[in-house]
SEPAZA-791298 format. One record per atom (N, C-alpha, C): residue in three letters; atom name; x, y, z. Coordinates in pm, whole numbers, plus 50000, padded with zeros to 5 digits. Layout:
<atoms>
  dogu  tornu      X      Y      Z
   Ala     CA      X      Y      Z
...
</atoms>
This chain:
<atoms>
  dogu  tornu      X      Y      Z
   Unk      N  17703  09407  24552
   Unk     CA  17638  09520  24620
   Unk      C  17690  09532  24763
   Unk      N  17692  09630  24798
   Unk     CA  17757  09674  24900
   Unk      C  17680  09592  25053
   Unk      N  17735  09612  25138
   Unk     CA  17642  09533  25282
   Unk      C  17698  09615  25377
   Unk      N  17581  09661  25452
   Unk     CA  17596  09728  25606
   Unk      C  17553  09680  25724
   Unk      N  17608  09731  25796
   Unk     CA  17552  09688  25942
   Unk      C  17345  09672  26002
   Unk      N  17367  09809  25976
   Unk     CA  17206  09843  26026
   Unk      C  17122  09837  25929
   Unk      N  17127  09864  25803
   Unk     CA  17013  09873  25693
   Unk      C  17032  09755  25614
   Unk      N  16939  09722  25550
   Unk     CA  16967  09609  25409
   Unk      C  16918  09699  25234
   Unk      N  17004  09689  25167
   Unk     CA  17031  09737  25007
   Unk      C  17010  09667  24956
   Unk      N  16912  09667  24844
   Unk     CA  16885  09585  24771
   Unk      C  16817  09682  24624
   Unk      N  16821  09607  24522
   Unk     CA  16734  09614  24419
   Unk      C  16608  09595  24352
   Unk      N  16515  09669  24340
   Unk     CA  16383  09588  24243
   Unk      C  16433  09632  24101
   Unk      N  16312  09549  24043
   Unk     CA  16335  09594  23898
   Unk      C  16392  09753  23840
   Unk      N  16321  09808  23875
   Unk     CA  16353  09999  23855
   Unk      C  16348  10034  23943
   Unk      N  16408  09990  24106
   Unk     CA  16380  10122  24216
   Unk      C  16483  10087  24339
   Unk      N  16546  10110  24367
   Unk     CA  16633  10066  24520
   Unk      C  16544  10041  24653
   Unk      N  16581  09951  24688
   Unk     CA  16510  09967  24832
   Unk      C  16559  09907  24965
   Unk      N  16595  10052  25007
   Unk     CA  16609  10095  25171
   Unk      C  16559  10023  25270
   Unk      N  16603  09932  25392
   Unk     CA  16532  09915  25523
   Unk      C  16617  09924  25598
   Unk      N  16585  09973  25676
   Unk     CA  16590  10011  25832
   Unk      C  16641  09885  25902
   Unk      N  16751  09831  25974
   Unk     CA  16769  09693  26012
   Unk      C  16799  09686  26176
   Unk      N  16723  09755  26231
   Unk     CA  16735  09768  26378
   Unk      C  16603  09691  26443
   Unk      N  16561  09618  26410
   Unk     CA  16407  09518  26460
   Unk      C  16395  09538  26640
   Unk      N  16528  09511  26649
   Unk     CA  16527  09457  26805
   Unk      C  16490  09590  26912
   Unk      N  16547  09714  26824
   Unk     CA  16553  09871  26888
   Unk      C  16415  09932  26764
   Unk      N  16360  09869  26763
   Unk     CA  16220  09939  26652
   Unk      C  16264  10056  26559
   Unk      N  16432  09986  26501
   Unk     CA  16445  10042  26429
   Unk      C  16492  10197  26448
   Unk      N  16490  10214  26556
   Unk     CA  16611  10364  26592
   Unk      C  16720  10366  26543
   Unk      N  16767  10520  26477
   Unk     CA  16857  10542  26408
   Unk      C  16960  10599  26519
   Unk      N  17054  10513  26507
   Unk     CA  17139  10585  26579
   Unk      C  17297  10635  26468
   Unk      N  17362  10647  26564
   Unk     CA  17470  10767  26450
   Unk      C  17546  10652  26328
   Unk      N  17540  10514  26365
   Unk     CA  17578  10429  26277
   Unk      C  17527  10442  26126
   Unk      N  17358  10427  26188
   Unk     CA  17239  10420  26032
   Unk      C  17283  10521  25986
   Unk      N  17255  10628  26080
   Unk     CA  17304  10814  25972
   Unk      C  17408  10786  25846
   Unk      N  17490  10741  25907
   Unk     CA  17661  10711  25858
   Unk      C  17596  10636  25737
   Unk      N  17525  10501  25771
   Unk     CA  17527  10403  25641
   Unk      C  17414  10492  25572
   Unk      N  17341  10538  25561
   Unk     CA  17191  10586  25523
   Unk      C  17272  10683  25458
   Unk      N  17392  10763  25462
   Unk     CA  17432  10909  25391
   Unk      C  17509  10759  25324
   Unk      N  17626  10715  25339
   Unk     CA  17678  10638  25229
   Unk      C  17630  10595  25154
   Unk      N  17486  10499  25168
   Unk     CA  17420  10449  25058
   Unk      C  17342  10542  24976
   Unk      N  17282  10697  25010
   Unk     CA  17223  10738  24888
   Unk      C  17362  10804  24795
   Unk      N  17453  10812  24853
   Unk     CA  17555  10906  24801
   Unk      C  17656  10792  24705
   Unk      N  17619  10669  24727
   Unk     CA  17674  10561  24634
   Unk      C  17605  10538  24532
   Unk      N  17492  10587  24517
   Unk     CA  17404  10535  24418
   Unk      C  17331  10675  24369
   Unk      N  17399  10794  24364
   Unk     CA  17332  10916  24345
   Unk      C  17416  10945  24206
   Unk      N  17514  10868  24153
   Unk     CA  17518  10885  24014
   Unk      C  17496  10754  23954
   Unk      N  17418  10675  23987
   Unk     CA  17425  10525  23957
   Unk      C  17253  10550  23949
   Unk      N  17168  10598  23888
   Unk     CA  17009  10632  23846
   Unk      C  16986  10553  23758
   Unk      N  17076  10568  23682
   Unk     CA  17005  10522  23471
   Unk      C  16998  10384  23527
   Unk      N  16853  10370  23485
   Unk     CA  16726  10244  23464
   Unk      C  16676  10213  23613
   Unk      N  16690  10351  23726
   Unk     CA  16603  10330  23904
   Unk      C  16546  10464  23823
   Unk      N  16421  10439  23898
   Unk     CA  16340  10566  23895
   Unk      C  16250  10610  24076
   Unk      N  16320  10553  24153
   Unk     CA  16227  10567  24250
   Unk      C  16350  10505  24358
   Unk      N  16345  10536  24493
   Unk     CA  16416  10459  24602
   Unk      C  16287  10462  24733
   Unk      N  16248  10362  24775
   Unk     CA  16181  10305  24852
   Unk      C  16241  10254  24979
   Unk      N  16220  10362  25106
   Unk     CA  16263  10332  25239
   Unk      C  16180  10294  25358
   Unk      N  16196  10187  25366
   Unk     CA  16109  10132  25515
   Unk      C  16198  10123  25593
   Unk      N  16097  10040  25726
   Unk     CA  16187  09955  25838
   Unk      C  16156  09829  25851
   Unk      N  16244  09751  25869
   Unk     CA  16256  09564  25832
   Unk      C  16113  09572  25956
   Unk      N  16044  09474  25922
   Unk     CA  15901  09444  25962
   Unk      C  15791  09450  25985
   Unk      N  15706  09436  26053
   Unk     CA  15590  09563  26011
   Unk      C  15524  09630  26166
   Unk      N  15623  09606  26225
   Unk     CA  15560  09696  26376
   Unk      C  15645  09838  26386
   Unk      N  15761  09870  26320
   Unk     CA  15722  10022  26361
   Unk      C  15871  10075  26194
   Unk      N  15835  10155  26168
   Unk     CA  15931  10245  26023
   Unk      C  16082  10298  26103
   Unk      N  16043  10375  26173
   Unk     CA  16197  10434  26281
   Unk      C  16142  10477  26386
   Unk      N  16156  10457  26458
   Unk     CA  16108  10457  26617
   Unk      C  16175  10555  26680
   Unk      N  16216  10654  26648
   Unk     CA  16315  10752  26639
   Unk      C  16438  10754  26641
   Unk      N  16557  10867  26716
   Unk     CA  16668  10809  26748
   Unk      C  16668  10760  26868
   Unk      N  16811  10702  26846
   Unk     CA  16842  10603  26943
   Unk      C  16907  10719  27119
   Unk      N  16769  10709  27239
   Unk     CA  16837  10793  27300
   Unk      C  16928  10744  27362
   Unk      N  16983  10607  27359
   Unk     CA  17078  10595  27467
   Unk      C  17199  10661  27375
   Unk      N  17164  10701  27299
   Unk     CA  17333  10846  27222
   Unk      C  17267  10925  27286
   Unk      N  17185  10981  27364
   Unk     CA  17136  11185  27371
   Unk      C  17205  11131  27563
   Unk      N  17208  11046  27638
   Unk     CA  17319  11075  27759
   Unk      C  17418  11136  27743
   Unk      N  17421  11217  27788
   Unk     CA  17572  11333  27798
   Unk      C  17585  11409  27717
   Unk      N  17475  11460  27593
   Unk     CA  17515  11506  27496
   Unk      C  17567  11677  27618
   Unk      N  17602  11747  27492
   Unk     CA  17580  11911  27533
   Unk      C  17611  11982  27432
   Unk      N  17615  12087  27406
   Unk     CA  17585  12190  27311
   Unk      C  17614  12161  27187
   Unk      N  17781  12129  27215
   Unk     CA  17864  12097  27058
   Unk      C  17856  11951  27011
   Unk      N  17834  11829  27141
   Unk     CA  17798  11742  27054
   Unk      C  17643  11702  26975
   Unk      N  17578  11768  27072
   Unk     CA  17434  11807  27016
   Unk      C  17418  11884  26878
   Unk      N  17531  11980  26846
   Unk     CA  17517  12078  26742
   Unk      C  17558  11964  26637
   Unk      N  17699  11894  26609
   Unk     CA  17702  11794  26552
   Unk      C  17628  11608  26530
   Unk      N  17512  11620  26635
   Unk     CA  17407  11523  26617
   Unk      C  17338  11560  26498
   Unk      N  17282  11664  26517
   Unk     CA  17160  11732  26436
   Unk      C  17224  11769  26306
   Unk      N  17357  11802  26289
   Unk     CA  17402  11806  26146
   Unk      C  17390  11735  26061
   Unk      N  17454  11587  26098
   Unk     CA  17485  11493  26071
   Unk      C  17356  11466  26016
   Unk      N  17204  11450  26082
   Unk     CA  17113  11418  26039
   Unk      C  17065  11500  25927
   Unk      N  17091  11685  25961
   Unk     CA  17045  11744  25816
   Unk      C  17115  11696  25723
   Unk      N  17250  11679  25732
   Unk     CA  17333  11702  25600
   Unk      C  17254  11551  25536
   Unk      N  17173  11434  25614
   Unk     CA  17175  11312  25520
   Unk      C  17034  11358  25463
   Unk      N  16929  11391  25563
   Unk     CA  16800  11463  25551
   Unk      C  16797  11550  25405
   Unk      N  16866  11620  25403
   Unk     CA  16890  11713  25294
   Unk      C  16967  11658  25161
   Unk      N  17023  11526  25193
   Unk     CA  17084  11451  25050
   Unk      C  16904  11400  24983
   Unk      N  16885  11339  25118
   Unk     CA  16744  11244  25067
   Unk      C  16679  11366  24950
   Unk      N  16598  11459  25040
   Unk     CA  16512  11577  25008
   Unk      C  16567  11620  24875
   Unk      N  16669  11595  24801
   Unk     CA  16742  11682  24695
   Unk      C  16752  11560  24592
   Unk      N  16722  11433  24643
   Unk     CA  16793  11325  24577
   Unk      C  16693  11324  24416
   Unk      N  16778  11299  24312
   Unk     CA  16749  11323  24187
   Unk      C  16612  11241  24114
   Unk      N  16590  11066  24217
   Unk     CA  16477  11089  24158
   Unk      C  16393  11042  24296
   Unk      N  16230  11038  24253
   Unk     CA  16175  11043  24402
   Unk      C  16199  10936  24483
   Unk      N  16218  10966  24655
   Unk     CA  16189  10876  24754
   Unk      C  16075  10851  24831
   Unk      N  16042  10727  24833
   Unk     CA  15939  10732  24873
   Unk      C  15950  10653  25062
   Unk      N  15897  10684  25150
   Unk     CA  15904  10668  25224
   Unk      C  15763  10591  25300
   Unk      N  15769  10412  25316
   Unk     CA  15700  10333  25351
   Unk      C  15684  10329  25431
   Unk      N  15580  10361  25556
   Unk     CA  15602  10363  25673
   Unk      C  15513  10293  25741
   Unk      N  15592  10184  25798
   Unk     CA  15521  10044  25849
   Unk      C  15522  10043  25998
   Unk      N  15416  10126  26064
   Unk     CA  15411  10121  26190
   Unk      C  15449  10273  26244
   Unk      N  15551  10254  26389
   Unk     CA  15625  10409  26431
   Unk      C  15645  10487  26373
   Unk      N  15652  10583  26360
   Unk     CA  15730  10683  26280
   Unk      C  15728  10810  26420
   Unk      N  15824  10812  26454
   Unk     CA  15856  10890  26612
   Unk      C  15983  10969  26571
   Unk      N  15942  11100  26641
   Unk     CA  16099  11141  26654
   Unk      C  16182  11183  26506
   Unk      N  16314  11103  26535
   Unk     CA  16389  11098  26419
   Unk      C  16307  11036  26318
   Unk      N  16238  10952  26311
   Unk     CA  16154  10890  26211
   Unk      C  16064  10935  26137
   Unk      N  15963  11024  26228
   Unk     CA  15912  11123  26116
   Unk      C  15923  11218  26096
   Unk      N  16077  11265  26075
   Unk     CA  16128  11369  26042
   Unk      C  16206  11274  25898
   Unk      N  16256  11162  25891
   Unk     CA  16313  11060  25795
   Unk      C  16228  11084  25666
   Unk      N  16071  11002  25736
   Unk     CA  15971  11041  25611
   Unk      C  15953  11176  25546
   Unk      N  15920  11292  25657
   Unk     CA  15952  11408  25595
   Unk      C  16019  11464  25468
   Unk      N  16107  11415  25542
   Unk     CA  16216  11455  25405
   Unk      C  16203  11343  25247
   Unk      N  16132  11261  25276
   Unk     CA  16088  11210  25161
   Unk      C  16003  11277  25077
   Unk      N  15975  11225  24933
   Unk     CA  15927  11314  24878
   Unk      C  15782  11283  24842
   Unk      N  15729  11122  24853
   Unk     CA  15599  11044  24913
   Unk      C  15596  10980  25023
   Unk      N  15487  11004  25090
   Unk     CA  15506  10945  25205
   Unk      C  15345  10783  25159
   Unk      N  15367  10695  25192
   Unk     CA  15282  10549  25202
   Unk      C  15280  10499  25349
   Unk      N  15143  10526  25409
   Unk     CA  15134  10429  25530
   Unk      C  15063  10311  25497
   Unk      N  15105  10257  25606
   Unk     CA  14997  10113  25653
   Unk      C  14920  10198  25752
   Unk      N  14821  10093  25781
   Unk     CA  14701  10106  25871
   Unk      C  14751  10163  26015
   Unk      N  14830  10069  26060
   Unk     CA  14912  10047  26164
   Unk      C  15024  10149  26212
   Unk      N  15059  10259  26111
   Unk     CA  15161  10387  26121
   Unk      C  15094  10449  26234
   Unk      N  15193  10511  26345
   Unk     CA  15155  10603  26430
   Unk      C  15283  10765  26403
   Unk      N  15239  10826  26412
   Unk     CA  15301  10942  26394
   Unk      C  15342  11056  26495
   Unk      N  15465  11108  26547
   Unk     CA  15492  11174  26636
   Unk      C  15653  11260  26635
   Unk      N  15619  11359  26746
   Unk     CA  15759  11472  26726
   Unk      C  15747  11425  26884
   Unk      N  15835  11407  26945
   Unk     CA  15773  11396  27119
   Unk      C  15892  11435  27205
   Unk      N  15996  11525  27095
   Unk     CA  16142  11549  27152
   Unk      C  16107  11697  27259
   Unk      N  15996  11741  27259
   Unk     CA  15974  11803  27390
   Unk      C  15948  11742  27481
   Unk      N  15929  11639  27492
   Unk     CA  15934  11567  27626
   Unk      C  16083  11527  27692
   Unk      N  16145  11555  27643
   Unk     CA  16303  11520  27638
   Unk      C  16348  11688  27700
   Unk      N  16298  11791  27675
   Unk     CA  16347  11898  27670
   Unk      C  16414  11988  27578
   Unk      N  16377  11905  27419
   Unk     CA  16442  11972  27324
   Unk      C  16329  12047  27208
   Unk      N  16388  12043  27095
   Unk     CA  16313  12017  26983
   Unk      C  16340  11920  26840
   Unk      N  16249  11888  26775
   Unk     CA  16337  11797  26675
   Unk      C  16454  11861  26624
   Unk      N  16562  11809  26574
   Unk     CA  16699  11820  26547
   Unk      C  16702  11818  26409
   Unk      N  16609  11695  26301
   Unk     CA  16699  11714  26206
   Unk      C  16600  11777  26112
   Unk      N  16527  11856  26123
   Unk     CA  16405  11965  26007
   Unk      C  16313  11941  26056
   Unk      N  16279  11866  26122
   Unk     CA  16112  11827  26156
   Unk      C  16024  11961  26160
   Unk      N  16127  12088  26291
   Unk     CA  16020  12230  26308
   Unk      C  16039  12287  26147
   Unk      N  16061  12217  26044
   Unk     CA  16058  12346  25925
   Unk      C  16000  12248  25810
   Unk      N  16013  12104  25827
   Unk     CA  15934  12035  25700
   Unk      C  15756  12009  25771
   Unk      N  15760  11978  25862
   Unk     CA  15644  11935  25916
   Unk      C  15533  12075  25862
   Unk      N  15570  12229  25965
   Unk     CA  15439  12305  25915
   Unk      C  15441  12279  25717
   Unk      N  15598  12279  25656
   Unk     CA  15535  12310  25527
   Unk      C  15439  12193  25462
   Unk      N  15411  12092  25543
   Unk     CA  15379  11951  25482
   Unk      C  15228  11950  25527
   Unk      N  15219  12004  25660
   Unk     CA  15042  11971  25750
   Unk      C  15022  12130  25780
   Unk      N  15069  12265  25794
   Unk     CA  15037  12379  25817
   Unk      C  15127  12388  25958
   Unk      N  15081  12537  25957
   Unk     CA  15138  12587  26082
   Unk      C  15072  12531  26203
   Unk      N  14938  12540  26219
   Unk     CA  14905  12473  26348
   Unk      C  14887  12369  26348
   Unk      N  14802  12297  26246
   Unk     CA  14807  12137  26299
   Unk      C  15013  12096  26344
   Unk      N  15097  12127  26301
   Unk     CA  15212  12112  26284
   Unk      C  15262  12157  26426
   Unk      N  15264  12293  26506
   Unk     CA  15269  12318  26607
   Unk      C  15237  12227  26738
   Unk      N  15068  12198  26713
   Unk     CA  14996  12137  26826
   Unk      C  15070  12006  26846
   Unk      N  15151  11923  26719
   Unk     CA  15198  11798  26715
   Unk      C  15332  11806  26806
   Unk      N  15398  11906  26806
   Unk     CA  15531  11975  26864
   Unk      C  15541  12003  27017
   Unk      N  15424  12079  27023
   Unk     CA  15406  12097  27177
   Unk      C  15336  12025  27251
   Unk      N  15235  11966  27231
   Unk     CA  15195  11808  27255
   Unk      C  15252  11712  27271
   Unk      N  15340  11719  27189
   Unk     CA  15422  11499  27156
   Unk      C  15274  11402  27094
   Unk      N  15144  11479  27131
   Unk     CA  15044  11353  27115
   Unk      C  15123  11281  26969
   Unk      N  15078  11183  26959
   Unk     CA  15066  11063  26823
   Unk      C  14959  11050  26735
   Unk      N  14979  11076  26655
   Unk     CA  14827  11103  26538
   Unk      C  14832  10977  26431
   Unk      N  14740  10859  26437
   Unk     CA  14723  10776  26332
   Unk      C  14721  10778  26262
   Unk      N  14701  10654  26117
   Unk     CA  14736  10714  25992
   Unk      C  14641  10732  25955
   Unk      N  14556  10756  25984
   Unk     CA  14404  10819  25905
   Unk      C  14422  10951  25939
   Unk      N  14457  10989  26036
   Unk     CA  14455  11132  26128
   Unk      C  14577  11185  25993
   Unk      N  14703  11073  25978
   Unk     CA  14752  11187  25923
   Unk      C  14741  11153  25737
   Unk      N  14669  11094  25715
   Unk     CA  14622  11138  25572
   Unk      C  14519  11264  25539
   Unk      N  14440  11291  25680
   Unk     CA  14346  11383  25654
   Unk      C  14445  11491  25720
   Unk      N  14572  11492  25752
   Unk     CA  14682  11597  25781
   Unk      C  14713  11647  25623
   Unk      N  14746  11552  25541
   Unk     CA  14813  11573  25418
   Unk      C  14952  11509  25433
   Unk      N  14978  11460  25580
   Unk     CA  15147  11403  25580
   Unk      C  15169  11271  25537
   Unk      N  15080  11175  25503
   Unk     CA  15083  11074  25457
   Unk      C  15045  11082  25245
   Unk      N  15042  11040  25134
   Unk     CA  14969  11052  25054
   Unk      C  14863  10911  25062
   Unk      N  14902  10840  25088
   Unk     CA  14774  10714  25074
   Unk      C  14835  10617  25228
   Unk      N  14720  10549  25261
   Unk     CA  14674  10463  25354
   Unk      C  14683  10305  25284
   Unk      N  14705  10176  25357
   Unk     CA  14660  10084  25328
   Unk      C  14681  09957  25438
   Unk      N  14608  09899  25417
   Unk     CA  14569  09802  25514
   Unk      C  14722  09683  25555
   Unk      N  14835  09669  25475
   Unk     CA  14911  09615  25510
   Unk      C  15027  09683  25492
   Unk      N  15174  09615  25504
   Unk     CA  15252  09703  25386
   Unk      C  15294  09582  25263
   Unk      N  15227  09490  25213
   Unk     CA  15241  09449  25100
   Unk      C  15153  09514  24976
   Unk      N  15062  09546  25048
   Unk     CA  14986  09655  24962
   Unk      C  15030  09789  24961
   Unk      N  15139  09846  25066
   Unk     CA  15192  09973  25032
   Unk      C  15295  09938  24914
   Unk      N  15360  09847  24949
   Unk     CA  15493  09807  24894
   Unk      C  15416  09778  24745
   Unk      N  15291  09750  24698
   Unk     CA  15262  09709  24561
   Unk      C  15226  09887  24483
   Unk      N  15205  09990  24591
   Unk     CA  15118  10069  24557
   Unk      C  15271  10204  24492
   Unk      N  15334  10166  24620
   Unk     CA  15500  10254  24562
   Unk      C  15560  10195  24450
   Unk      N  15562  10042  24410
   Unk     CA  15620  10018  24297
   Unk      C  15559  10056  24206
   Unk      N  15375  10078  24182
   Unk     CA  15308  10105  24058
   Unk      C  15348  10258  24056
   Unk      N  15352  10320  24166
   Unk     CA  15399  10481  24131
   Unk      C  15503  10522  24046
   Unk      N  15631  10416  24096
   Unk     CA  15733  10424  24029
   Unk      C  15774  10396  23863
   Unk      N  15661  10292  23859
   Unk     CA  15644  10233  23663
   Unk      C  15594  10366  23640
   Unk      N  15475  10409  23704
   Unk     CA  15455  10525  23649
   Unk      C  15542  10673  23552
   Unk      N  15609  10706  23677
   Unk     CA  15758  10752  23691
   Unk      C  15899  10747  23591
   Unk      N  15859  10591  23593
   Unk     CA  15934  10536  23446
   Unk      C  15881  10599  23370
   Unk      N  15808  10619  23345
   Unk     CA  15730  10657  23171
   Unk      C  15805  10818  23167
   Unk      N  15831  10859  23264
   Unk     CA  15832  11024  23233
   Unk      C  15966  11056  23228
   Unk      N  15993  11196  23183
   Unk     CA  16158  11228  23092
   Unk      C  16183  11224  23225
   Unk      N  16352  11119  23274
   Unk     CA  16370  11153  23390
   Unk      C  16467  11313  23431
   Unk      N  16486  11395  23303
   Unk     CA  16528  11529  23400
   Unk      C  16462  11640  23413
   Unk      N  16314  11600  23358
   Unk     CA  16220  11669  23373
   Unk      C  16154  11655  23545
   Unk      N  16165  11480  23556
   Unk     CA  16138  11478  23722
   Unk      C  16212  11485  23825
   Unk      N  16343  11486  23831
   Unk     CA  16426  11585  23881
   Unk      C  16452  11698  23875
   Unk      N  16367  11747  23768
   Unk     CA  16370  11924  23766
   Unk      C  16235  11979  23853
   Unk      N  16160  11896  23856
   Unk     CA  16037  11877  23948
   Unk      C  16086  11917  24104
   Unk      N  16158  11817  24114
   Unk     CA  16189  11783  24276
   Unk      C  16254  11922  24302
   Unk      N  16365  11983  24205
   Unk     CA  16450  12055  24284
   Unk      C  16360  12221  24254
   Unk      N  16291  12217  24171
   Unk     CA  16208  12316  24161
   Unk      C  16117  12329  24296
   Unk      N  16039  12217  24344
   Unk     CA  15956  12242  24441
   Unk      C  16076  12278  24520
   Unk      N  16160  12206  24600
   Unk     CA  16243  12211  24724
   Unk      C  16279  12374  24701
   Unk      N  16326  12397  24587
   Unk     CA  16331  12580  24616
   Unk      C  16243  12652  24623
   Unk      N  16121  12602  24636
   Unk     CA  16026  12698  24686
   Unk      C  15982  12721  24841
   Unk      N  16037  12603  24909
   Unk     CA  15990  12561  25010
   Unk      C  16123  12627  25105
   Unk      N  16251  12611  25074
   Unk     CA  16373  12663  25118
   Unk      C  16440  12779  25170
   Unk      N  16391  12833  25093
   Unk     CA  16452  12990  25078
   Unk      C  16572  13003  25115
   Unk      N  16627  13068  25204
   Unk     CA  16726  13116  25265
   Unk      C  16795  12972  25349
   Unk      N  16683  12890  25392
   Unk     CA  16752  12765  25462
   Unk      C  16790  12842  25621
   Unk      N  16698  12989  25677
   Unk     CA  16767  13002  25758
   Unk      C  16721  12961  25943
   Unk      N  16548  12905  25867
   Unk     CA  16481  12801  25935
   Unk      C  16541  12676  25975
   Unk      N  16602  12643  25872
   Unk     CA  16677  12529  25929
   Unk      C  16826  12527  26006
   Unk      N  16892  12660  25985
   Unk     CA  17017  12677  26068
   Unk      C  16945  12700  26263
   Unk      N  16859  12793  26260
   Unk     CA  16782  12884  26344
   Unk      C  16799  12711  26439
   Unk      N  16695  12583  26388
   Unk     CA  16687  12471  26449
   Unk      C  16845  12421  26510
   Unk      N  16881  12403  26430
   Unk     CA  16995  12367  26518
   Unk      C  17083  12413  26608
   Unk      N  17077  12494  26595
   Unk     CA  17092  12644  26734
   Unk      C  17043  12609  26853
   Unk      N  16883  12601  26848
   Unk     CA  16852  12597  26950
   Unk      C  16837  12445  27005
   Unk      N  16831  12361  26895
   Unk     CA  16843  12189  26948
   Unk      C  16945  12170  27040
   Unk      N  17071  12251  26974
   Unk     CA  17210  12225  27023
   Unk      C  17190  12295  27152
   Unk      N  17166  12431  27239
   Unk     CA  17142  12512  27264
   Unk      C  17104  12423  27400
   Unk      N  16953  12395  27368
   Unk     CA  16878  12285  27431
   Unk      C  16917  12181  27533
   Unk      N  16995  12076  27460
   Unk     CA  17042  11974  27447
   Unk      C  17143  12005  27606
   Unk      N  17168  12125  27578
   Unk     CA  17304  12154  27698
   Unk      C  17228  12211  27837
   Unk      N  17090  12155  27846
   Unk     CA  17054  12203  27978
   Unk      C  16978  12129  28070
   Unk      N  16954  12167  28194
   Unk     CA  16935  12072  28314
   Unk      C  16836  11983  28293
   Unk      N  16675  12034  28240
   Unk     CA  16591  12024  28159
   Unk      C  16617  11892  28055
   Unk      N  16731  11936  27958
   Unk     CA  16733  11778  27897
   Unk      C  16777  11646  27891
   Unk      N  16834  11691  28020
   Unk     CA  16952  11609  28111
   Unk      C  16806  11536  28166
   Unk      N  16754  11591  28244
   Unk     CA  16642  11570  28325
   Unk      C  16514  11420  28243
   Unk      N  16504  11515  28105
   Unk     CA  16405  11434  28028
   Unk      C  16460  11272  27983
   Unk      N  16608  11279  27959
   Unk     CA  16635  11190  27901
   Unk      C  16691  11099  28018
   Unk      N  16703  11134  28136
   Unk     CA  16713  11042  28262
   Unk      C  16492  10978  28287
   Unk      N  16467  11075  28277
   Unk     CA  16273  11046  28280
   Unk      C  16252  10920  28168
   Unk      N  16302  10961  28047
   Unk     CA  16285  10832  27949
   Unk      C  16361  10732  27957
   Unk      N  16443  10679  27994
   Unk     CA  16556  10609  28044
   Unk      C  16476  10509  28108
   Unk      N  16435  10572  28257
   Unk     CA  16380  10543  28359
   Unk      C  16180  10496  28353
   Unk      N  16167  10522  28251
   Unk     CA  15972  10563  28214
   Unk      C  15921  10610  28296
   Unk      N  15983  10699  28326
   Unk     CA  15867  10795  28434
   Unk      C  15850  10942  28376
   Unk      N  15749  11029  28426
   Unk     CA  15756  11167  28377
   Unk      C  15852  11253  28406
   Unk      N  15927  11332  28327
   Unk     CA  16025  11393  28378
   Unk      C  15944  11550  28470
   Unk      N  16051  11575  28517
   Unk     CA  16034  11684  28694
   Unk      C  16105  11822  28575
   Unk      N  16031  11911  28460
   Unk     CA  16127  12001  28427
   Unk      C  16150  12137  28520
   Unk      N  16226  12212  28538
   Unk     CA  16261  12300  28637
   Unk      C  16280  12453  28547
   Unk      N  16258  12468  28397
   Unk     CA  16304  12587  28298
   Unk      C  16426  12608  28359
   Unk      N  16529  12537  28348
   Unk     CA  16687  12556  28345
   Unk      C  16784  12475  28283
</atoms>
């Protein structure tokens, strides 16, 4: 089996499973993971017969993806910003399409790039301990890789908004009674027992009937896809101004950033 830098691959009985191998950076994705995270579903996206499920955490249990990694957003500007945020749809959009379900374990953080990661999963499983957040307006942007277009379809338009223009962090109780979580549990050995019984489940059923599932919903939710071009426009857009220059010297530094609307 293959071996990467940032994540660890491995096998269960019927299901792959994904972690996150950044402990020391709580698991921030930076453009490396992207890279390994698109190679590994795209290695194993005709390699199904006898997985019925792929299961993605982050190695330990204090945070799932802690977002991205900003020491990459120094210096970005328009065009390398436009190609940040690609990079993340194009893997975002392998996950979201992937033939059979992902489920997305989320042990602790989920910030930023991170819960935009789960997003695009197709179950989401917290622990107790999950905190939940978009907080890339504090930076001066907006999320980059779907977050403004999976989030309202997942929690609504306003609870989904208020999370956006806020940055606040909503717990995992807060976000099971969102609808962005499907179940809660007190550790993640009990998430991790609760995604494998989903998956036996899963087993039992014709698998191109549940891939006809997945890609049936995702076209309802899609349309035109022109929500999601519209985002990266303005991420990229964003990204190239004094404002986010500003935020990401403020986070750098932990202090509040001084924005000026320029």
């Amino acid at each position: 089996m293959r071996e990467f830098k940032f994540i660890n691959f491995n096998k269960g009985k019927n299901y792959y499973l994904i972690e996150i191998n950044r402990p020391d950076q709580l698991n921030a994705i930076n453009k490396e993971t992207i890279k390994e995270l698109k190679d590994c579903f795209l290695s194993i996206k005709n390699s199904t017969k006898g997985f019925y499920g792929v299961i993605i955490t982050g190695l330990g249990d204090k945070s799932f993806v802690a977002g991205a990694d900003i020491s990459e957003f120094k210096g970005l500007n328009e065009k390398t910003a436009k190609e940040l945020s690609l990079n993340g749809h194009e893997l975002f959009d392998i996950i979201e399409n992937f033939s059979i379900p992902v489920i997305a374990l989320v042990n602790g953080y989920a910030l930023g790039g991170g819960c935009e990661l789960a997003l695009c999963c197709h179950i989401r499983i917290a622990t107790k301990n999950a905190k939940f957040s978009q907080p890339e307006i504090n930076l001066g942007t907006i999320p980059g890789y779907g977050g403004t277009q999976r989030l309202p379809q997942i929690i609504g338009k306003g609870r989904a908004l208020e999370m956006m223009v806020t940055a606040e962090m909503i717990n995992a109780e807060t976000a099971l009674e969102y609808g962005l979580v499907n179940y809660v549990f007190e550790n993640k050995d009990d998430a991790m027992k609760k995604s494998t019984e989903l998956i036996d489940i899963i087993q039992r059923k014709a698998p191109e009937a549940v891939a006809g599932v997945i890609k049936s919903v995702n076209n309802f939710y899609r349309g035109d896809d022109e929500g999601f071009g519209q985002e990266i426009q303005i991420f990229s857009k964003l990204c190239g101004t004094d404002d986010f220059k500003e935020g990401v010297r403020a986070f750098q530094e932990k202090r509040c950033p001084s924005f000026k609307g320029k």
